[in-house]
N, C-alpha and C positions, 0 to 999 in steps of 0.2 A: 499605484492605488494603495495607499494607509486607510484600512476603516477606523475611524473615530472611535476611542473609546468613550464607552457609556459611564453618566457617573457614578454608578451603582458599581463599578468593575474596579472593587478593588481591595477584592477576597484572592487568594492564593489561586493557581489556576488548577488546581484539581476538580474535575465538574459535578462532584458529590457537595461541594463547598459555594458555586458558584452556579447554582442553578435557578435559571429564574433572572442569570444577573441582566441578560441584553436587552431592554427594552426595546419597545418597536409600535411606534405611534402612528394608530390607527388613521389617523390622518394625512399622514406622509403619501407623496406619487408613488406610481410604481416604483420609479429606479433607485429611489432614497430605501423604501422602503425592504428592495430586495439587496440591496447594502446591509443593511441592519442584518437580515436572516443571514448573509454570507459568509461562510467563516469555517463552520462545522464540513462541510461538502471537501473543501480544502483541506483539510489537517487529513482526512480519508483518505484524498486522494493523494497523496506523498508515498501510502503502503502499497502503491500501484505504479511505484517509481524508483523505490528503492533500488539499491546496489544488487541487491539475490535478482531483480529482472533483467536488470545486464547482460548476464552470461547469456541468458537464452536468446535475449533477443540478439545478440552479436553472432554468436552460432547460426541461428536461424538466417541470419542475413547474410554472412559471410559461405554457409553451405547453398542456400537455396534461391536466394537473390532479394526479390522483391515478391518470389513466390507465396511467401508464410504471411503477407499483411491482414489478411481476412481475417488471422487466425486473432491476431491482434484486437480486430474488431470485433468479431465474435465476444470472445473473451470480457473488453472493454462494456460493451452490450448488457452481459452477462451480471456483472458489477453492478451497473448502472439496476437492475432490479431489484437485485438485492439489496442494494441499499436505499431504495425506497421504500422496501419492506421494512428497514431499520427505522428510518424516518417516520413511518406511521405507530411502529410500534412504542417505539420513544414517546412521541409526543401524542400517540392518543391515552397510553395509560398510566404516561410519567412515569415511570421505571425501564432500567435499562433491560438486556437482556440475561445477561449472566443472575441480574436478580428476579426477575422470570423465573430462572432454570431453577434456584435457589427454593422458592416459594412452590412452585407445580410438579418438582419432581422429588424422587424418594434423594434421604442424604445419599445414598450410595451412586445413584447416578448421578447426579451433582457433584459431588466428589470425582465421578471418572472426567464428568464433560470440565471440571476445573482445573485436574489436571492436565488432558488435552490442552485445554487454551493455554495454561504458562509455559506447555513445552513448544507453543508455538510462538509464544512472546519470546521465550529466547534463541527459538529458533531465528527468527527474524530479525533479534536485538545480535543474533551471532554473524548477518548477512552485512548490518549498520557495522560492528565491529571490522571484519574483514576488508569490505568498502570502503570503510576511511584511512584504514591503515595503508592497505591499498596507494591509496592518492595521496598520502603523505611519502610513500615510497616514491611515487612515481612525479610526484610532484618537486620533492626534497633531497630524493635521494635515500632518506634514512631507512634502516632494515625494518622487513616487514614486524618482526618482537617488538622493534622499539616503539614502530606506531601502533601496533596495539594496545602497548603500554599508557602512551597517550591517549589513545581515547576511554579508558579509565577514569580520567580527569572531566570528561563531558560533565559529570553533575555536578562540577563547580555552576556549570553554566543554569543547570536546575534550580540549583540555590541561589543564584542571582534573581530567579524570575521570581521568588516566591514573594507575593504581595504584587506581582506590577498586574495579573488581570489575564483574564484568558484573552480576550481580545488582543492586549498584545502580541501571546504565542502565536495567534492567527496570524500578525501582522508578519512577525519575523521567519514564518516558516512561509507567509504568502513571497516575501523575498528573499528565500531560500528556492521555492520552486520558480519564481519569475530569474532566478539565475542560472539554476540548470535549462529552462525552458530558452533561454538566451544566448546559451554557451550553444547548443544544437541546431539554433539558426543561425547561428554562425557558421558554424560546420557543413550543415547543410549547403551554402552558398559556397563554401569552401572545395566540395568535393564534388559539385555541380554532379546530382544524381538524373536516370533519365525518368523524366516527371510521367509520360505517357504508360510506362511500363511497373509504374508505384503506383500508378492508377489500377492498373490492370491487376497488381495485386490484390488489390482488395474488392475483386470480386472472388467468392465462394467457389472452390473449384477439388471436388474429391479425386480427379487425378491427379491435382499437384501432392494429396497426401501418400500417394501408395508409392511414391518414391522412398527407395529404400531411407528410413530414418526420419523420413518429416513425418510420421506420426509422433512419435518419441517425444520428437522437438517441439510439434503441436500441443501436446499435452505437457510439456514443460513450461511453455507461454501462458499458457491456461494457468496453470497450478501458482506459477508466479506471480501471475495479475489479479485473482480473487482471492484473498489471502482472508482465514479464519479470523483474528482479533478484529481489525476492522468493524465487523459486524457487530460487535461487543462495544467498539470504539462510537459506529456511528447513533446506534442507538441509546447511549449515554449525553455525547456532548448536544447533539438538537435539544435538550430539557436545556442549555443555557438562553436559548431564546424564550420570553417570557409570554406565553398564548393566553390569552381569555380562553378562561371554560364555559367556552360553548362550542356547537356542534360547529358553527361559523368562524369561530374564531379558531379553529383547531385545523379547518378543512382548509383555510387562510394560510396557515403555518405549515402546511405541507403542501401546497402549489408551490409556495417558497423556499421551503428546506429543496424540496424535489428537484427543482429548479436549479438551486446552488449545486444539488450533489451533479446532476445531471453535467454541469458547468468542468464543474470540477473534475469531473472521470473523462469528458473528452479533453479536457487539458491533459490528464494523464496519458489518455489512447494515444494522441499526439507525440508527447515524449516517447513514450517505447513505441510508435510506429516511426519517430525519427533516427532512435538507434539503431533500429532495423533495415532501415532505409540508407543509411549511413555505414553500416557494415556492408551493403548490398552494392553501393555507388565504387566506396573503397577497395573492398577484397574482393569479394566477388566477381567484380567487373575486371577487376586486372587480377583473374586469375589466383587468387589467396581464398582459396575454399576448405581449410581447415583451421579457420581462426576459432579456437573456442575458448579461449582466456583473456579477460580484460588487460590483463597486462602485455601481451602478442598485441591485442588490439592499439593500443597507447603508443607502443615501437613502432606499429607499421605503419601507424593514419600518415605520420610526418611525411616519407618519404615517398607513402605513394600521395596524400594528397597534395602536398610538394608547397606545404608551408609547417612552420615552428610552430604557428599558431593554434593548427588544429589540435596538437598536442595539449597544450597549454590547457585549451578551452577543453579538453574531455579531461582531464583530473581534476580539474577546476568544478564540474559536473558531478563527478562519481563524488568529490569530496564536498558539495553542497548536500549532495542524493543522502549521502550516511546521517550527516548532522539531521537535516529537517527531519527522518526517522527516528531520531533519538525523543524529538518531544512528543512525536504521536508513540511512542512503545511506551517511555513514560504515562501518559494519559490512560493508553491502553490497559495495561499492567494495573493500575490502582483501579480501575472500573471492575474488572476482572476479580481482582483478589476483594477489593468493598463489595459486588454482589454477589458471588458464589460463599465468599466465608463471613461475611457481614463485620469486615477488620478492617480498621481503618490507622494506618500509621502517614507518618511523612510522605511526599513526593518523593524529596530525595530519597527517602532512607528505602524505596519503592526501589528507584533509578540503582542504588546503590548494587539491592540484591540483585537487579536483573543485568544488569551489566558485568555483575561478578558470576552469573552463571554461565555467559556469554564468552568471559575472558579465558576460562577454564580451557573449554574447549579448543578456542582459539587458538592459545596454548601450543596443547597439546598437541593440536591438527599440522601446527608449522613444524613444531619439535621434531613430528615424525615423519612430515611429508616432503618439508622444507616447501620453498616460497612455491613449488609447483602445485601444492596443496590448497593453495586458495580458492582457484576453481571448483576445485574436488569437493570443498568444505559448502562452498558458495550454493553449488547442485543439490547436495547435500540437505542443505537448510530449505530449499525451494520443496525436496520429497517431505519433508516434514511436514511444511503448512499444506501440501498437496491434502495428504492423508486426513489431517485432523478438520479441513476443510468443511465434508459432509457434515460432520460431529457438529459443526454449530449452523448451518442451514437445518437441519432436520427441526429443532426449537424455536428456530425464527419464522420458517415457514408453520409450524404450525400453531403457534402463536398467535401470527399477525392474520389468521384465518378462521381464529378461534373468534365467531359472533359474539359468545356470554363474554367476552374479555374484550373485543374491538368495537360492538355492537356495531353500526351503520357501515364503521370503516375496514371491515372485513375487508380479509381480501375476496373481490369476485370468483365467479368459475375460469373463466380467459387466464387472470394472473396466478391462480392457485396452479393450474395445470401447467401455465408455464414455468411456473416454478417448481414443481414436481419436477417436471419433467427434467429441468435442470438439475436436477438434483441426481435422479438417476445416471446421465448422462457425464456429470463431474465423479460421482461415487465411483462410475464402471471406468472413468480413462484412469482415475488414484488408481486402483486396484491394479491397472494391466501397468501402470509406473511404476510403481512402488513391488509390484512383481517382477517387472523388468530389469531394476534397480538392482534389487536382492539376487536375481537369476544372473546377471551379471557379472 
């Protein structure tokens, strides 16, 4: 599937630039019409597939089987609210959310909550670095320095796109995830997992958590799958679809953004319930219950699932997972810095800084840990967004709840609660991570 580009698309795909650009005629059928809105839901859902979800979900499969899939779901679920929260607030008050924080709070807490989010940008932008280095090792051969070194080079690929349209980025990052999402059906059929018993994970079950360590891992699946920027990301690009201001034509625009994101996050639940699934068929079943490094993972699928090709097809995966990250951290990152500090410079020269605070670490982390450090770094980067997580639900929820700023499209009492309550529920398992982590 290629969506069409609009002829209006054909401003640089930064979405402070390009807002407004995707038309969507009120006359079209439903399925043309939910074409047009599709696009935004997708670029989101990439930060729910990233290289940092790997680790946990390979651990969690490879220690506990088909146990943890609930936790997936769950999680997946969890997403999915939140970013309808983003989607209303986006498109009922045209502004993202970082410019929200910007406008309704003092500088000094806007200043804290912008910091948080850039250290989660490169938190995540250091999970994309790692990832594709990764799969160029694993893929190439060549040492993990060198391909970090290469992916330094990614915003040549930035600077190519500037002028082709955001709808493009959509298209190229929709076949970035339709290839990872493809590499894993392959796999899938490859290691012939048992289907009645992946079923049965994902039912809800608090004694498979009190097994020593699936809490841990629990809240690592969590922490990796609702990731901070995102919410910064989804409530920016939804303003490129262009809504009549009215209360209908708004309420319009979010059946259908809702709808994509909805779309989009069970694509994602998918993918990390197939890696998980896939660790569980693989290791697990034949006894390999301490796989917790993607590169362990890559050696072992071969020979126990007793083809070259599974191989092939998961570097193939983790090294689409890093790239298609790269354009949502970009996007991300300039939403970020244009609404908490009202500055506006280049994409690339965006891409530039964040990839160079990215590289540092990286760095560093191999220098000193050597290539077993990847993992460690990988974990690592996941307690970061775990933590600063809260930091940006606390403004969206109450935000998108606030009547004088949403009027009609408040959030109700059902969804505000549920979202509290999410919110308590993510803040208490960060804390007991992020304490674990440190206590460690």
């Amino acid at each position: 599937m290629f969506f069409p580009l609009p002829r209006t698309a054909t401003a640089p795909f930064c979405p402070s630039e390009v807002k407004g650009s995707v038309t969507v005629d009120p006359g079209l059928p439903f399925h043309r019409k939910l074409l047009r809105y599709a696009g935004p839901g997708l670029l989101v859902s990439v930060g729910y597939m990233d290289p940092g979800n790997w680790a946990t979900d390979i651990e969690a499969g490879s220690r506990f089987g088909y146990g943890l899939l609930f936790i997936v779901l769950l999680a997946s679920l969890a997403a999915m609210l939140l970013q309808t929260l983003c989607v209303r607030l986006g498109l009922v008050t045209q502004k993202d959310l970082a410019r929200l924080c910007r406008e309704r709070y003092s500088p000094a807490a806007s200043r804290f909550l912008w910091i948080g989010a850039e250290l989660a940008i490169v938190a995540c932008d250091l999970a994309e670095v790692l990832g594709s280095a990764l799969a160029l090792h694993l893929l190439f051969g060549m040492s993990i320095p060198v391909g970090i070194a290469i992916t330094a080079f990614d915003t040549v690929l930035v600077l190519g796109l500037q002028g082709a349209g955001f709808r493009r980025v959509e298209a190229i990052v929709l076949g970035l995830v339709a290839t990872i999402a493809g590499c894993f059906v392959v796999e899938l059929a490859l290691s012939q997992p048992l289907w009645s018993s992946a079923a049965m994970g994902f039912v809800p079950s608090l004694e498979r958590l009190q097994q020593p360590g699936a809490l841990y891992l629990a809240i690592g699946v969590v922490g990796a799958t609702v990731m901070p920027h995102n919410l910064y990301l989804h409530s920016s690009i939804v303003q490129t679809r262009l809504v009549a201001p009215t209360d209908a034509g708004r309420r319009e625009a979010i059946r259908f953004c809702t709808l994509d994101a909805v779309i989009s996050l069970s694509l994602a639940m998918l993918v990390n319930a197939a890696i998980m699934v896939l660790a569980a068929s693989a290791f697990h079943s034949n006894g390999q219950r301490e796989v917790n490094d993607i590169a362990d993972a890559y050696r072992l699928i071969e020979p126990l699932v007793g083809s070259a090709l599974a191989a092939t097809l998961f570097g193939i995966a983790l090294l689409a997972s890093g790239q298609s990250s790269t354009f949502t951290g970009t996007i991300a990152g300039q939403i970020i810095m244009e609404g908490f500090l009202d500055l506006k410079i280049p994409c690339w020269q965006r891409r530039l800084i964040t990839r160079g605070l990215a590289l540092v670490p990286a760095f560093i982390g191999v220098w000193w840990l050597g290539d077993a450090g990847v993992g460690k770094m990988l974990v690592l980067s996941q307690v970061i967004l775990s933590f600063q997580l809260p930091f940006a639900m606390w403004p969206l929820i109450r935000f998108s709840s606030n009547r004088a700023l949403m009027g009609a499209f408040a959030n109700g009492a059902v969804i505000r609660s549920t979202a509290w309550a999410l919110f308590g529920v993510i803040s208490g398992a960060n804390v007991w991570l992020v304490g674990s982590v440190l206590a460690g």
